[in-house]
N, C-alpha and C positions, 0 to 999 in steps of 0.2 A: 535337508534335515540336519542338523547340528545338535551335535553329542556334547554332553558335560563333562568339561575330563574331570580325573580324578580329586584333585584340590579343590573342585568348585562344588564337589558331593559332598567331601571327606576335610576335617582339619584334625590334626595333631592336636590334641586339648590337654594332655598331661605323659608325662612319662618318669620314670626311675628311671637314671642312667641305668647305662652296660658297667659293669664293673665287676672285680673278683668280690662279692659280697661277704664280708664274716656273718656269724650267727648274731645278729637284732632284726629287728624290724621298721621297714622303710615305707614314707608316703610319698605317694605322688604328689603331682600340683591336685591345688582343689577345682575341681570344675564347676563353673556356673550355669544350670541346667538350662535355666530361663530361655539360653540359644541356644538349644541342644533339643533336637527332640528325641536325641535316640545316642547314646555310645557303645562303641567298644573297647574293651579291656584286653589285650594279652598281654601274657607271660611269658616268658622265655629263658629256659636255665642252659646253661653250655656246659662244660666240665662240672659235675655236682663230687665232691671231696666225698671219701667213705663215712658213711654217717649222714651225712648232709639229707635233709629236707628243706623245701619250699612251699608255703602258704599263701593262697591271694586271696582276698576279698575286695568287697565293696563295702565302702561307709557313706553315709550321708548325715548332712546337719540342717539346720534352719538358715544359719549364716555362716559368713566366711570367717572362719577359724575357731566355731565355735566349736560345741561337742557333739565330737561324730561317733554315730552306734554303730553298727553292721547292718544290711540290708539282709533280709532274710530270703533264704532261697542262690544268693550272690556269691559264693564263695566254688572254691574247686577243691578237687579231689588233691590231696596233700601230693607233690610230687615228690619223690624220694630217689636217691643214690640208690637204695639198695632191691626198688623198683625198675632198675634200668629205664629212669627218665631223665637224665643228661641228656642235652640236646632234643628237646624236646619243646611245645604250646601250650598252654592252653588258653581258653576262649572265655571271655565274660559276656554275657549282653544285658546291657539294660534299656528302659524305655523312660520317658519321662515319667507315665502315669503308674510308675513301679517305686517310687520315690516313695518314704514314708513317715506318716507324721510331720507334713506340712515341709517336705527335707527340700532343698532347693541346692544345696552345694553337693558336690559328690567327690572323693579321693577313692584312690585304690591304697590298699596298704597290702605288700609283701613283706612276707616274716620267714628270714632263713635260720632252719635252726641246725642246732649241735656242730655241723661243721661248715666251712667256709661252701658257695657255689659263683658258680657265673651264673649271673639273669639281670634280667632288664621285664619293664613293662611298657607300654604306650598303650595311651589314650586316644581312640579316633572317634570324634564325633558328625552325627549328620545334621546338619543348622535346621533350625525353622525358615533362617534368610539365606539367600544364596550371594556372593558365592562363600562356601566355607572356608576359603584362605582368609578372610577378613578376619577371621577371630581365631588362630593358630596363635598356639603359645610364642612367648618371644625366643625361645632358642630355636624356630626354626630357621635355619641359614639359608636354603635355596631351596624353590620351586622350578626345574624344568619341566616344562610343557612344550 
């Protein structure tokens, strides 16, 4: 029996660097659902500055770059400094048949507000075709297996 490892389930489809974030709001890459049946979103904040909160959602459009709403239901619970959530996930999941209003493209957008945090998101998706390293975004640098 032979196992599928992980890159041939799973590709990287979007992420927000790591960075010290100031307070705006940042998009991921757009994902194109069409070979996705399924993604996941997380968040990730490191050091959150006193004041600082974190925002993440889901948006979806019809096309690539057009105009993305928010997906309802897709959003988390606002993370905050003064919640003791530095260093801390959270988790998105979507499906394809969750998309809405004919949406086909999908971004995550994180919004740090009032004061600076560390965070990052990525994008993992599960293809309809296998294997799912074929359609990994282009900053991925190396796959060991």
């Amino acid at each position: 029996m032979t196992t599928a490892l992980g890159t041939e389930q799973w590709a990287i489809v979007g992420v927000i660097d790591p960075d010290a974030n100031a307070a705006a709001s940042y998009d991921s890459d757009e994902v194109d659902m069409s070979l996705w049946s399924r993604i996941v979103a997380v968040v990730q904040t490191g050091t959150m500055e006193s004041g600082s909160t974190v925002d993440f959602k889901l948006q979806d459009a019809t096309s690539s770059g057009g105009s993305f709403s928010d997906i309802t239901g897709k959003a988390i619970t606002q993370l905050t400094q003064a919640g003791t959530d530095s260093d801390k996930q959270s988790i998105i999941n979507l499906r394809f048949d969750e998309l809405q209003d004919d949406g086909r493209y999908v971004k995550a957008v994180m919004t740090v507000g009032t004061d600076a945090s560390d965070s990052s998101a990525i994008l993992m998706g599960l293809p309809r075709y296998y294997p799912a390293s074929d359609n990994d975004i282009s900053t991925v640098d190396e796959i060991v297996s």
